[in-house]
DRENBA-860453 format. One record per residue (C-alpha): x negated, z negated, y. Coordinates in steps of 0.001 Angstrom, whole numbers, plus 500000, padded with zeros to 6 digits. Example, Ala and Ser with C-alpha at 12.3 -4.5 7.8 and 13.67 -1.06 7.14 Angstrom:
DRENBA-860453
487700492200495500486330492860498940
//
This chain:
DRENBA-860453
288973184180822905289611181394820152292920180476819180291851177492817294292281174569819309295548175830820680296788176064817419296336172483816757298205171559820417300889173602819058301168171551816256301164168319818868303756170248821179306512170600818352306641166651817924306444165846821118309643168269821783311236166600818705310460162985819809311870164044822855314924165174822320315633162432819847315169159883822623317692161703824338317872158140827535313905158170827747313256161985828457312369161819831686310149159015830814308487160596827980307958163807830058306483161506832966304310159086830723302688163069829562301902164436832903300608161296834374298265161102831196297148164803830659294438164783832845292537162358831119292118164966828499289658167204830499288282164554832623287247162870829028285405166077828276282695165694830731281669163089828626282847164228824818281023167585825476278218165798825895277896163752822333280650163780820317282084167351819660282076170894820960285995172602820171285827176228821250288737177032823909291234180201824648289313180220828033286688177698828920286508176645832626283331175325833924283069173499837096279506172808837523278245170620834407281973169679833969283416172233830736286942171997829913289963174146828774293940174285828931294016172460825287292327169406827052295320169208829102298288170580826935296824168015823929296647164728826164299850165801827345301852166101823994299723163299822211300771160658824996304118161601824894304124161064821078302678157822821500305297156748824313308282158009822117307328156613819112306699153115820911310345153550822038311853154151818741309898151120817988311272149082819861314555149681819770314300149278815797313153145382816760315308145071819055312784145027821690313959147307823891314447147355827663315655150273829538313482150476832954313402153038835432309701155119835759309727155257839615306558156621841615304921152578841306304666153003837687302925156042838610300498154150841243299985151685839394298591153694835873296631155920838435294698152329838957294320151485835437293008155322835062290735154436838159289434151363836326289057153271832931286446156193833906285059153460836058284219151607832979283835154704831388280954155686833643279400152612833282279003152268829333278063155917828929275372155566831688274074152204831866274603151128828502274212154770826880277145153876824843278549157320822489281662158868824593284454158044821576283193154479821360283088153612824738286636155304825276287685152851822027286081150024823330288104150648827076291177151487825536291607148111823174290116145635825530292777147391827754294996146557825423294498142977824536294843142505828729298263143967827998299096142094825389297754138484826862300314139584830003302973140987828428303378139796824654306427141397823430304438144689823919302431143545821120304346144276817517305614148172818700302363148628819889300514147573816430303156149849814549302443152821816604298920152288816294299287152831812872301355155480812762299608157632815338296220156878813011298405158279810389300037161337812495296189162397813154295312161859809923297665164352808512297474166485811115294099167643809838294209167041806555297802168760805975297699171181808818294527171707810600292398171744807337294170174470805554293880176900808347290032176189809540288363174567806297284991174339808345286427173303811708284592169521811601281117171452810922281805173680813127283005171492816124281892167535815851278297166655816900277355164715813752274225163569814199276123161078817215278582160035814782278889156983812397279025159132809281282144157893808125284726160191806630288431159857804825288967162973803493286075164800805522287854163729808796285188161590811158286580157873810901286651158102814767289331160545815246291038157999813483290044155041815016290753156794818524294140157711817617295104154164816367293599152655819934295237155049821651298800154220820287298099150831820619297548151276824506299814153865825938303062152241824762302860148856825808300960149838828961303583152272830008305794149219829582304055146761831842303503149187834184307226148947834203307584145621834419309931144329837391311956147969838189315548148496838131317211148975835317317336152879834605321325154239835126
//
């Protein structure tokens, strides 16, 4: 058993619990936007295992070529919940803010986008033999721009997050993850796949991941929204 990766979702779980009691009207949202979006973490990793990195799990569960483990889930679930509450602090600091209700539509209708995006995901890593963490990228902001060309306001809180979840990974290794496992990128990221580019000896695409992925779950959460009842 390796502790490792948990470790690091541990890190992920205490700010998601802080972000969401802070956002004390959007809890059931934030908790909501997390479990809808976990599963993408180890339904990503039939791919990720595959070219980009290898983390080493409490216990691994195999379902034929398919290798995943309960930090897959637990860190997709804390790290969209981040996203979600920071992209409501956001926008209540522009003034941006509605209040919606998340009703089981929102639900239906981000199972569709999630349809569409291992669709597309399928179809760049097998037809077009595209890396795993690049084609997710490349999904995730042309998502985004969609989003943004329907629903503009989305935009501005989305950038911000972007950057601050780029900065939130960023310092999660550096400050945190770093000083525990000094040889955890050797040991885990598949290099010779990679661009080569490092800040700090983190991969530049953990960072470019995390700043797409704050750029989409926020505003997509929000159009996904779009035309429910006000929350009471």
């Amino acid at each position: 058993m390796d502790y490792t990766y948990l470790i690091g979702v541990l890190y992920s779980l205490f700010f998601w619990i802080f972000l969401f009691f802070i956002n004390s009207n959007n809890r059931k949202n934030i908790l909501l936007t997390s479990l809808v979006c976990a599963p993408a973490g180890p339904l990503s990793e039939f791919w990720n295992l595959k070219d980009y990195w290898s983390p080493t799990y409490l216990f691994k569960i195999a379902i034929g070529q398919w290798v995943f483990g309960i930090e897959d889930y637990l860190f997709a679930f804390a790290f969209s919940g981040i996203c979600y509450g920071i992209y409501i602090l956001i926008t209540k600091q522009i003034g941006s803010y509605v209040e919606k209700k998340y009703t089981w539509f929102v639900s239906v209708k981000l199972m569709i986008i999630g349809i569409i995006f291992f669709v597309l995901m399928f179809m760049l890593t097998n037809y077009l033999k595209m890396n795993s963490v690049y084609a997710i990228v490349t999904i995730l902001f042309l998502l985004s721009i969609i989003i943004f060309i329907l629903h503009p306001i989305t935009f501005l809180p989305s950038l911000v997050t972007g950057f601050i979840m780029a900065a939130y990974m960023f310092f999660a290794y550096w400050v945190f993850y770093f000083r525990l496992f000094p040889h955890l990128i050797n040991d885990w990221w598949n290099h010779e796949f990679l661009s080569g580019l490092y800040i700090l000896n983190i991969p530049v695409e953990e960072i470019i991941w995390s700043f797409v992925s704050g750029l989409f779950i926020g505003p997509t959460i929000t159009y996904c929204m779009v035309g429910e009842n006000t929350s009471v």
